[in-house]
N, C-alpha and C positions, 0 to 999 in steps of 0.2 A: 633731629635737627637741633632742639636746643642742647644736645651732649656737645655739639661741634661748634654752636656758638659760645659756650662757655667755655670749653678749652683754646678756642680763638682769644679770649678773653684773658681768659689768665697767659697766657704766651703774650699779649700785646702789654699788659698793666707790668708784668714783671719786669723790662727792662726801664721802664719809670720809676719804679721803687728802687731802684738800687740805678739808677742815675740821676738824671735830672731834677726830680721832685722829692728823693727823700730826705733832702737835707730841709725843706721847708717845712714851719713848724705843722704839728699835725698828720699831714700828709702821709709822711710815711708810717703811723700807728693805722692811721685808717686806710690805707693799702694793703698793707700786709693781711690785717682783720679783714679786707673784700678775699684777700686771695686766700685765706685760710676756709672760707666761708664756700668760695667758689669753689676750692676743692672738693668740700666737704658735698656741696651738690652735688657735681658732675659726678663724686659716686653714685648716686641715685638715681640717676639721670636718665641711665639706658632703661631700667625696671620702670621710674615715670612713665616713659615713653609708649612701652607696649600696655599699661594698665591706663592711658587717657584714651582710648576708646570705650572702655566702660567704667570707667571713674568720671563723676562729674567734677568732683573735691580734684583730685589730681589733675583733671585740666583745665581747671582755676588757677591750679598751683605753677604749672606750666607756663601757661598764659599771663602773671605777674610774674615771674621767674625770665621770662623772654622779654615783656615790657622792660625790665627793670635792665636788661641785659644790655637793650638797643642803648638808651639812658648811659652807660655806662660803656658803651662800644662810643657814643659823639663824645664824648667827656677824652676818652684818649683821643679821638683824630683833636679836641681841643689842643690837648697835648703839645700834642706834634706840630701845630700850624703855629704854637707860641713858641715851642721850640726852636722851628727852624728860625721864625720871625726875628727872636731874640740871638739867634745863634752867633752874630757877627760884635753883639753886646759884650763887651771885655768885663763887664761887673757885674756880678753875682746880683749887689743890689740895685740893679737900674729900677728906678724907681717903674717904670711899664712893664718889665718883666714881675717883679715883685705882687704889683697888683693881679698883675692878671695869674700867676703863683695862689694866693689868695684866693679869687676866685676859682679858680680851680677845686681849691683847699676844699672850701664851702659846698662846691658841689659832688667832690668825691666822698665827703661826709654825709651829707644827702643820700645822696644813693646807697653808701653804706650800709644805713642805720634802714633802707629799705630790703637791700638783702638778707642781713642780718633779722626782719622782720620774715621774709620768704622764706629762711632756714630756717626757723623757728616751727614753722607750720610744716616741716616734712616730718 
């Protein structure tokens, strides 16, 4: 399950980082760093999976690894709903695309810096 959520993941985050959100500052370091991170899981992923019946540690591991994933699954449909929102916006800086850009920013760094803590502990 979580092998399929996190390659859902990295298939949905990658056409963000190389469209819409990598030109804002931040963003796209801390993108690419989720997707290099979320690689480096999802190899682990499947082995996880059959050792969280008898690992407690690894279905800790799993269970913040999935938490952090859902977190990061509402962060793109944010995306997306600012996306289209903004879509008809002719200026890069309208100032309510910008901020909510920012926010955004703020929260993909959030979660980052929490995968980046879940990949530490595999």
């Amino acid at each position: 399950m979580a092998f399929h959520l996190v390659g859902t993941l990295i298939s949905q985050l990658t056409p963000y980082v190389q469209e819409e959100y990598a030109t804002f500052k931040g963003v796209n370091i801390h993108a690419e760093k989720l997707l290099s991170n979320l690689d480096a899981i999802r190899a682990v992923l499947k082995d996880a999976d059959e050792k969280q019946i008898t690992s407690d540690a690894v279905k800790h591991w799993l269970q913040n690894l999935t938490d952090a994933a859902h977190v990061l699954e509402d962060i793109l449909d944010e995306c997306s709903i600012v996306s289209e929102a903004y879509k008809d916006k002719h200026s890069i800086i309208h100032p309510k695309k910008l901020y909510a850009r920012r926010s955004i920013g703020k929260k993909m760094k959030n979660v980052a810096e929490r995968i980046d803590a879940i990949a530490e502990e595999r």
